[in-house]
N, C-alpha and C positions, 0 to 999 in steps of 0.2 A: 620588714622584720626588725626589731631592737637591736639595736647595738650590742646589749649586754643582757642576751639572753643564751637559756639554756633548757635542754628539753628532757624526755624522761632518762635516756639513753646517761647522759653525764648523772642528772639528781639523783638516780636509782644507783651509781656506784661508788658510793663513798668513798675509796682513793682518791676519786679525781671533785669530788663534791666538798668533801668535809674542808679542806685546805684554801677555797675560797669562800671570804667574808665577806657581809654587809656590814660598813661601818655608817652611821647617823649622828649628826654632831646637833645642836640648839641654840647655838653661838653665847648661852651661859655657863659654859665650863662641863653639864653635861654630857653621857652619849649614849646610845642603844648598839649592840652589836651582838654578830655571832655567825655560824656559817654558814651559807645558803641554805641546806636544809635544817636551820634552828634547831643543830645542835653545837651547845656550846662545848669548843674544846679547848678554850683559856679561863682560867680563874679570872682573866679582865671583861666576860662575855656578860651580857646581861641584857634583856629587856629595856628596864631602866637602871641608870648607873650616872648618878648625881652627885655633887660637893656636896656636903653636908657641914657648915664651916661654926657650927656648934661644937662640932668634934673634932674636927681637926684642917689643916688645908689638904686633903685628897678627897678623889671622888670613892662613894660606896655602893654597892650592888644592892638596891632596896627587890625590885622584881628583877629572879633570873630567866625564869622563861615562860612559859605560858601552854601547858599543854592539850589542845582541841580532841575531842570524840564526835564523830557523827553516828548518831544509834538510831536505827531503823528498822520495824517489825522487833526491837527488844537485841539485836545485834549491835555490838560496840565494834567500833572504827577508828582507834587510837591514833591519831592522826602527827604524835610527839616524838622527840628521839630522843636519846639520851646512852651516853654511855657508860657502863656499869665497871666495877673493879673487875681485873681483868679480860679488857678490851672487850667486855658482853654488851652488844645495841640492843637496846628496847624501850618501846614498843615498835619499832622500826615501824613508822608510820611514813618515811620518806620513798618506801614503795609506794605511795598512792599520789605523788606529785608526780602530774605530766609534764609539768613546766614552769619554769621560773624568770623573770626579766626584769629588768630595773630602767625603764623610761624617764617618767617624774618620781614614780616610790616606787619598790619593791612591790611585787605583783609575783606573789605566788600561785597555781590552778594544781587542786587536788579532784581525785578522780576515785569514787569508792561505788562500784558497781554503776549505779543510774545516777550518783550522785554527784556534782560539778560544782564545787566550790572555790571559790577565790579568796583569796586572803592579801588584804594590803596594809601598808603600815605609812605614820607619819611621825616623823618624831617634831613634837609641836614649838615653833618658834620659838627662844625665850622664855620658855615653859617646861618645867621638866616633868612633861608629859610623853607617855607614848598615847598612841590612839590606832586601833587595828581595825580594819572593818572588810567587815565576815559577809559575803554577796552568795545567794543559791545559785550558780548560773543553770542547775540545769535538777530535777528531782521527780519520782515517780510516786511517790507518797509520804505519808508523814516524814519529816525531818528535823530531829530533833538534834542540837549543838551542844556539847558540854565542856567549858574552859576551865580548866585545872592550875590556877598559876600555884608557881617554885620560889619562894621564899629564901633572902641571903638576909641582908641587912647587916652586913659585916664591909668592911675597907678592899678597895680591888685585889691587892697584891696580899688578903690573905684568906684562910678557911673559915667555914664556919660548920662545927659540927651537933649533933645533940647534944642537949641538953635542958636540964629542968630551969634555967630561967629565962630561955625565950617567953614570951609572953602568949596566950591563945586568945587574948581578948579581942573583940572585936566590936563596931557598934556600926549600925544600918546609916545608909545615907540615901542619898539617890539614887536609889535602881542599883544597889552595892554597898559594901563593906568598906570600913576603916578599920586600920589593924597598924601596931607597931610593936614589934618583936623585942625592943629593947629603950629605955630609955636614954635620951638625949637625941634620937632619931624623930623624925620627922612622920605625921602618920602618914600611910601610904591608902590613898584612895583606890580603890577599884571596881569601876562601876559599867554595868553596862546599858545601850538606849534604849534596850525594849524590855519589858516586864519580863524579869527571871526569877526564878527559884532558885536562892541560895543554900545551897547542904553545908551543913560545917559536920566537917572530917578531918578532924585534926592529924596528919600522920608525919614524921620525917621519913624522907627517901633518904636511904643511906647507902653512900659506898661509890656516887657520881663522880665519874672519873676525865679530869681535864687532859688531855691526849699531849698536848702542847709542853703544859709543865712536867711531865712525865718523860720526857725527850732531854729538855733541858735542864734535869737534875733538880728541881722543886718538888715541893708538895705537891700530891696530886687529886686526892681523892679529899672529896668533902659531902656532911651531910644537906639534904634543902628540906625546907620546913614549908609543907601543903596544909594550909587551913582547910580544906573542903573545896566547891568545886559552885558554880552556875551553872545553871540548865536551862535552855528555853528552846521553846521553837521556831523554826524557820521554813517561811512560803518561798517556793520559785519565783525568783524575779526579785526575791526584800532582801535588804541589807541593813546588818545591824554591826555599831563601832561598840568594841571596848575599849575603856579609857584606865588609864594608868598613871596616876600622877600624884606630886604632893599637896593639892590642892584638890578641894572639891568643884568636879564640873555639874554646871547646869545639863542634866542627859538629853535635856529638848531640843538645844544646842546642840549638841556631839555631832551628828550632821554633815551639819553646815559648816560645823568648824572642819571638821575632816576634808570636807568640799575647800574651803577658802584655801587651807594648808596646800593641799595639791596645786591648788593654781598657783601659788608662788614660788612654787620648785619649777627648775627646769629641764627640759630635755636632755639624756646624757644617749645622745645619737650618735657624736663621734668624738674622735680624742680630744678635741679641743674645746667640747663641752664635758668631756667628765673631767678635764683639767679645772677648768671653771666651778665646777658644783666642787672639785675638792678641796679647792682654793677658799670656798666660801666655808668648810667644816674647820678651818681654822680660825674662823673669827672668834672672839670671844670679848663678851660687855659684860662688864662688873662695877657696881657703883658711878657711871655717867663716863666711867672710861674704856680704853679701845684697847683691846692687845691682840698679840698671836701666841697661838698656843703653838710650841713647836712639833708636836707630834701626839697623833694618838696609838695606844691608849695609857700611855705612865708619862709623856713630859706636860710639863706647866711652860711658861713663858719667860724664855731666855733670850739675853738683851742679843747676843750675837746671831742664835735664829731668828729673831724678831727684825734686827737691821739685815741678811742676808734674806729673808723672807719678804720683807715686805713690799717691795715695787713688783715682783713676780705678781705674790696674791693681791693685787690690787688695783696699781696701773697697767698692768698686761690686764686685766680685767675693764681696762675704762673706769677702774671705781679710785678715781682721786679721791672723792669725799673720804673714804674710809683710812688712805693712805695718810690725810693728811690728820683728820681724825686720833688714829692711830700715833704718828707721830708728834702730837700732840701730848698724847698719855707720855710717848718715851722719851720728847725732850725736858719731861720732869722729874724721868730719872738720873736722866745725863746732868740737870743742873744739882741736881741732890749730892751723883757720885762728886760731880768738882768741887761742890760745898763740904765735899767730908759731912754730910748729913746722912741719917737712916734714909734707907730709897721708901719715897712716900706710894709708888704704885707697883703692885706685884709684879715686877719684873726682875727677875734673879738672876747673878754671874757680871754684873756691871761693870766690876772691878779687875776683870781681864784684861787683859792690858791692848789687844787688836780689834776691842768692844769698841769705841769710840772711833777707829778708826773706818771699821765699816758702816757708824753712824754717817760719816760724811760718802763714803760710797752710797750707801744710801738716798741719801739728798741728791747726789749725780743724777743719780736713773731719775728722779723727779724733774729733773731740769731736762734730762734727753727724753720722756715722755708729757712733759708738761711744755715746759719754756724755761728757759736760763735765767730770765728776767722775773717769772716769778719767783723760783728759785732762791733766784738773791733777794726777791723782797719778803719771801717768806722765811729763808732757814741762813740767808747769809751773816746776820750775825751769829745767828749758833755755830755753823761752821767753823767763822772768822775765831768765838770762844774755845771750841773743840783743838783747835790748831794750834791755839796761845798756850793754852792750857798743857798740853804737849812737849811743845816748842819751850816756855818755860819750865820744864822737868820739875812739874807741879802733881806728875800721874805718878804711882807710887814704884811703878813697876817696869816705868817706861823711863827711860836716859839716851837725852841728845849726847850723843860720840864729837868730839872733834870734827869729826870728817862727815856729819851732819848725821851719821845712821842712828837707828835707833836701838837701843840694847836693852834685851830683857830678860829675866831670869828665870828659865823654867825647867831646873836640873832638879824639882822637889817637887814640882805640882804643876802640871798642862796650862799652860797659858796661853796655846791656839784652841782650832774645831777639833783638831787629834788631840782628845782629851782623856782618853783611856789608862786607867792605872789598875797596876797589880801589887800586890803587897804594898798598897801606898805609894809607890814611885810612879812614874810617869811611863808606861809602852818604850813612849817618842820623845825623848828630853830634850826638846824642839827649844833650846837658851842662846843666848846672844844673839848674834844677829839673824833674824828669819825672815827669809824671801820674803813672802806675803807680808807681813806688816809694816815690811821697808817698801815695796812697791807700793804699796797703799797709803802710806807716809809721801813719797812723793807722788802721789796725784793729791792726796789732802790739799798740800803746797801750792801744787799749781791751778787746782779747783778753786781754792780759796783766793789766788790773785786775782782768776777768771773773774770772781763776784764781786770782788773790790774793781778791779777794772770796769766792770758793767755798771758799778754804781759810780766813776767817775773821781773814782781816789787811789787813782797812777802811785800816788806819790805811798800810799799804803800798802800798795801791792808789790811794789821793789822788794821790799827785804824775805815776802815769800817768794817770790820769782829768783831769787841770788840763792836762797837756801834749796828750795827743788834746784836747780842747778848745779849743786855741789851733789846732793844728793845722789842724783841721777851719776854722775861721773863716780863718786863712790860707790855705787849700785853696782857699776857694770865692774868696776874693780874687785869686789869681792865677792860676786854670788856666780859672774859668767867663767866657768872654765874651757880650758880649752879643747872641750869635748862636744863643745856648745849646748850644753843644757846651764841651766844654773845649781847651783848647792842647794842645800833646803835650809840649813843653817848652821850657822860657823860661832862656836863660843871659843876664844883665846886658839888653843892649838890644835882643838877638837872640830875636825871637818866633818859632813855630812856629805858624803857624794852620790847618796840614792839618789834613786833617779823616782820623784815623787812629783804627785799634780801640782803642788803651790805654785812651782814655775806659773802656770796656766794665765793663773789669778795676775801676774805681773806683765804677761805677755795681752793680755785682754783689755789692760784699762784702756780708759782715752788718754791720760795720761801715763804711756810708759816709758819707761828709760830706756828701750828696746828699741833700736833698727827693726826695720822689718824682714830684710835679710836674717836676723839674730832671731826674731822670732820666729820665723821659719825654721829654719834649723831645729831649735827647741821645740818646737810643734810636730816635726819629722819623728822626732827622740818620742813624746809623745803618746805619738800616733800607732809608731811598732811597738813600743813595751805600755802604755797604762790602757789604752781602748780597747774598749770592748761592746757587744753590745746593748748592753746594759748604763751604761758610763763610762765615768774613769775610775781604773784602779789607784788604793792612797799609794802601793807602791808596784815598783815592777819585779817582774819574775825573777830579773836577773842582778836582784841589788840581792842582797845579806839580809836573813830575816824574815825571806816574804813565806807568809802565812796564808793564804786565800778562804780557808775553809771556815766559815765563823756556826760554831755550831760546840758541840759539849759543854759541861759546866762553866759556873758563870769566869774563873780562871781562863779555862781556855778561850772562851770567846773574846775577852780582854783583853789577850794575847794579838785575836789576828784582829781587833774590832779597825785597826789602820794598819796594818802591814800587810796588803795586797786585794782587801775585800774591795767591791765596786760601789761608788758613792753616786746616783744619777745628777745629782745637785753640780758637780762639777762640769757636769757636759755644759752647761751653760757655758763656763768661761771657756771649755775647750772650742766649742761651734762657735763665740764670738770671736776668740782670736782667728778659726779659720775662716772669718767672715772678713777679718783685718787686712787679712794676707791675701787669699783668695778671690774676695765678690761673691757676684754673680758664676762668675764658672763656676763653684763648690756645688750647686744643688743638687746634682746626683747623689754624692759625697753624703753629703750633710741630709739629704730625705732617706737614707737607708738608717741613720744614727735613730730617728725619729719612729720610723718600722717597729725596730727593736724594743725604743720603748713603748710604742704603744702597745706590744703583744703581751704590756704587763697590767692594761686594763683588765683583763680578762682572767687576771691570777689573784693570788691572797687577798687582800680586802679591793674587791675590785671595784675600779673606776678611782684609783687613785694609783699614787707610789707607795713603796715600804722601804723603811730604814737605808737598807744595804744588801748587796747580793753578793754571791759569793762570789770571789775572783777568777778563777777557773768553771769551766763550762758543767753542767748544764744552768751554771750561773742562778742558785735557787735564791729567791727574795727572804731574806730574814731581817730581823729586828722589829720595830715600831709598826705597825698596819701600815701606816699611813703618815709620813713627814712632811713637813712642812719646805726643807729646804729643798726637798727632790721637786715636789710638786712646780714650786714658786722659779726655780730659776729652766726648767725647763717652760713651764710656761713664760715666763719672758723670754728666751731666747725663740720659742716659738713662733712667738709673737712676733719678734724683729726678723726672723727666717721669712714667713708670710709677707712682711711688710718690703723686703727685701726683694723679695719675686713675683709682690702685686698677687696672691693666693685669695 
């Protein structure tokens, strides 16, 4: 049986159906998505849903959905969903799925009296293509298929409703139609492999209602624009692909290509391959360079998810090439930000001031998955530059202290990952001195002497070795009280005594300024107020402020998006620190944290993570489908758990 299957019992009840998605990435910035039984219930769902960078840098909804008939003896078999202004489904065609499961692709089996059809999809490499292909598994006479696609051609995050200058034109291609709805879009192929009959029936459906933004205080309802519809017939045993793309395909081709595409996807059989294939929906190649996208379906690629991403999605993967690839692209935005130059490669938020620091965490994990010696021969002067650059109070936002800390100002605008503001101001005025970018500050320090010591210049690495050393004693001076957690951050007379995850991050490195007795203690604090089983909470139940519920208007959600909601991305540092302290005795421990997250394969956009969950139990998955930093650091830590107990 599949991993990530489901049978009529679940598809047939839309409670528990409609709230788990398929998300498909193309690693060009594209994606295809929507909910198991393809109805869409976000304004970001779509067939296909492409950058279109003519118009703007967002992706836009060209095909949103694709709706199937099977007609037989002159009987129609509406095989589509869709939900109408208030909350009316039709054609409820997700009564005739017996089953659904997602191995290498999406593999839907509908059931309409004697008829047995299968439906699979591939969203095509590098190509912003879908391609779907329609198999008879089983039929007692004639059978005839008719595909109806839903027309958007508008930007994700807005509507599109009637109107008289959409376009109705169209012109014939191979075995299909071209059509573009508006000018400066792209035309949209749609073709399929075996000889059809094209009907043009121009109509808008009006009044398609997104369930999602209707909850969370957006616009909901929008009209989709149906040019007409294909018809053709299908033998028991033939399979036929439709294609969907900005390009025109050869249909002789369609096939084989559908074939080749399958073979390059892999198995998502257990947690540590659907970790894998999610890992991989974040790649993204544009112009001969490498990035990561930090989340789908609305973030682009941010320097700080990009450097906490990327040893999870990559070398916990075995994929150096792509890591170092990829770091490639971003060590030419890091030289751009220190030049005061415009950043030359789409990567946005440079200028944060804990950005570069986790650049050199970063290069760590390459050294604890690769080698130290390549390490220093690949990134150690970048490093050694990141550190000066620093160290010389050359960053705009960053100031060496006397006492070697670092001080930063962010009483006006977020300058960690708690980046949430309301009316303009910051949630978490997370200013002056803050845990994490001072722990992270002394491992830079003593990282960077590590590489100068490997390459045999003692005499270069002194003056970082004397400075982490101050540091570290400054560390423990101002962040450890004596309750034994740390602060989260102290500007001038203004203390912060939540009891929040960043500790985590300082108690985890290789280089911390922590006893292990200290960390322990700190990990105890932890363990009883932020875990859960979903993650860590950003804050605990019992500090001032905690919010857990992340849910109404985009206000409220603002409010709690870091004061108490669950981040999975932090269990990383929370299970390596308890790997610090602990060993080998933790595996009990540490395999039940793992349980919990895997039970969220099988929820919202399944076979990955989502954004954040709520703090308080039944702990629901909200935000992003699918992130990057949740994925990436639970798979490395996975990784190192496995390697840890030989799994």
């Amino acid at each position: 049986m599949s991993y990530l299957r489901y049978d009529k019992t679940l598809m047939t009840n839309l409670q528990e159906s409609l709230p788990k998605e398929i998300l498909r990435t193309n690693r060009s910035g594209a994606y295809s998505c929507s909910s198991i039984v393809d109805c869409n219930t976000r304004k970001y769902h779509g067939l296909l849903v492409v950058p279109v960078p003519e118009i703007d840098d967002e992706n836009h909804v060209l095909l949103s959905s694709l709706d199937e008939t099977v007609i037989q003896h002159g009987a129609e078999f509406n095989l589509g969903l869709h939900r109408y202004q208030g909350g009316v489904y039709s054609p409820n065609g997700h009564k005739y799925i017996r089953e659904c499961e997602w191995d290498k692709v999406p593999t839907t089996i509908y059931r309409v009296g004697g008829v047995i059809l299968k439906k699979e999809k591939v969203f095509q490499h590098f190509h912003n293509r879908i391609l779907i292909r329609y198999t008879l598994l089983d039929a007692h006479s004639v059978t005839t298929l008719r595909l109806r696609p839903f027309l958007a051609f508008r930007k994700v995050d807005e509507m599109t409703h009637a109107n008289g200058k959409a376009s109705q034109h169209y012109d014939l291609c191979d075995n299909g139609i071209k059509t573009r709805m508006y000018d400066g879009y792209p035309d949209l192929y749609m073709q399929v492999s075996k000889k059809s009959e094209w009907k043009f029936e121009p109509n808008w459906y009006k009044g398609i209602e997104y369930q999602r933004e209707l909850e969370l205080g957006y616009d909901y309802l929008e009209d989709l624009y149906v040019p007409g519809y294909f018809e053709f017939n299908i033998k028991k045993g033939e399979s036929v692909v439709f294609s969907a793309g900005v390009e025109e395909l050869q249909m002789r081709t369609a096939k084989k290509l559908f074939d080749e595409e399958v073979e390059v996807h892999t198995s998502r059989d257990s947690f540590m391959q659907c970790l894998i294939n999610a890992a991989h929906q974040f790649h993204y190649e544009k112009d001969g360079e490498h990035y990561i996208i930090a989340g789908y379906p609305w973030f682009k690629t941010r320097a700080r998810d990009t450097f906490i991403s990327l040893p999870g999605l990559t070398l916990s993967c075995g994929e150096v090439k792509y890591y170092e690839q990829a770091m490639q692209t971003a060590e030419k935005a890091i030289n751009d930000f220190m030049a005061e130059k415009p950043i030359s490669v789409k990567i946005y938020e440079m200028e944060h001031p804990d950005v570069l620091l986790w650049a050199v965490w970063c290069i760590q994990q390459y050294a604890k998955f690769v080698s130290t010696e390549a390490a220093a021969k690949k990134y150690g002067k970048l490093v050694k530059k990141i550190v000066d650059f620093i160290k010389d109070g050359k960053h705009p936002n960053l100031f060496v202290h006397e006492n070697g800390l670092l001080y930063t100002n962010g009483r006006e605008k977020p300058v960690t990952w708690m980046n949430s503001s309301v009316m303009g101001k910051p949630v978490v005025p997370r200013s002056g001195y803050v845990v994490e970018i001072n722990a992270l500050w002394y491992d830079a320090l003593l990282f960077c002497a590590e590489l100068l010591e490997l390459e045999k210049r003692g005499r270069e690495a002194e003056p970082y070795t004397q400075l982490g050393e101050k540091v570290g004693i400054s560390f423990k001076q101002t962040f450890l009280n004596e309750h034994g957690y740390l602060l989260d951050y102290i500007d001038g007379n203004h203390i912060s005594w939540s009891v929040r995850p960043n500790m985590l991050i300082a108690a985890s490195l290789h280089y911390s300024p922590l006893t292990k007795p200290e960390k322990k203690r700190l990990f105890d604090i932890c363990t009883k107020e932020l875990l859960t089983r979903k993650g860590i909470r950003s804050l605990s139940p019992k500090s001032g402020g905690y919010n857990p519920i992340y849910e109404g208007g985009q206000m409220q959600r603002d409010a709690a998006y870091h004061q108490g909601t669950v981040w999975p991305w932090l269990a990383g540092f929370y299970l390596e620190t308890c790997m610090r302290i602990y060993g080998k005795t933790a595996f009990s421990f540490m395999d039940r944290i793992f349980v919990g997250l895997e039970e969220e394969m099988n929820f919202h956009a399944i076979g990955t993570l989502p954004e954040l969950f709520d703090g308080n139990p039944p702990f629901h998955g909200r935000g992003a489908l699918s992130f990057a930093m949740n994925v990436a650091e639970v798979l490395r830590i996975y990784t190192l758990f496995s390697q840890l107990y030989n799994l």
